[in-house]
N, C-alpha and C positions, 0 to 999 in steps of 0.2 A: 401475254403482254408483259413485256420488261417492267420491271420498277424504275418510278423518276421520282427526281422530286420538284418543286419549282414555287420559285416564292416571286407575289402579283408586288413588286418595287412600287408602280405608279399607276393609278390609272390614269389615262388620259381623255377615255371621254366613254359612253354608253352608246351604239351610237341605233337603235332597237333594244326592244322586251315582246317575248312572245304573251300569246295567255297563257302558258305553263310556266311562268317568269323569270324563262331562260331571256341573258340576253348579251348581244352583241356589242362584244369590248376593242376597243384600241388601251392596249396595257403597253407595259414595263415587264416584262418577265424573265428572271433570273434561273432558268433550266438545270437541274442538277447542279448547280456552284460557279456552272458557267457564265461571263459575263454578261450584265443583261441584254438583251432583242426587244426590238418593237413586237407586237404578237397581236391578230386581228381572228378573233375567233367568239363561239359562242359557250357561255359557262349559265351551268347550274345555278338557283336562287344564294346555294351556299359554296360554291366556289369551288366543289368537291369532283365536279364531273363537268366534261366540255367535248366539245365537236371537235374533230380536224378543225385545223388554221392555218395559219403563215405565220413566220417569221421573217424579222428583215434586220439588216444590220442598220449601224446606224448610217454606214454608206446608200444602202438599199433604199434607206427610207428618203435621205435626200433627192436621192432619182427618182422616186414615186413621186416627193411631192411636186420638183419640179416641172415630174411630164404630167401630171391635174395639173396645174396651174398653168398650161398651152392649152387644156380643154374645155370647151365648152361641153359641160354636163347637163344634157338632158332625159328629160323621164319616156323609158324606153315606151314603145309601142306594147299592148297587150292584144 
């Protein structure tokens, strides 16, 4: 696996916590020096290790939020 580096700018919300107390971020995250990305993934207690995520730009994100806000979100069938 490559070397990165990546510094969390902001959080903006938790949005889950497992009982291993990983948990599920909506950040800020500046990739290698790169400008920073919205970034939706899950991190370790200490910030040090994380799941696959997404990134979005800040175009990206506009569109996300605008196609949630045409949808009614309901809790899926189990």
């Amino acid at each position: 696996m490559d070397n990165f580096t990546y510094t969390i700018e902001q959080n903006l919300g938790i949005l889950s916590q497992s009982n291993q107390g990983w948990t599920k971020e909506l950040n800020v995250i500046s990739w290698n020096g790169h400008p920073a990305k919205y970034d939706l993934r899950e991190w370790s207690p200490e910030h040090d290790k994380m799941t696959k995520g997404i990134t979005l730009t800040p175009q990206e994100m506009r569109l996300l939020q605008a196609a949630i806000a045409t949808i009614e979100i309901a809790t899926p069938a189990e």
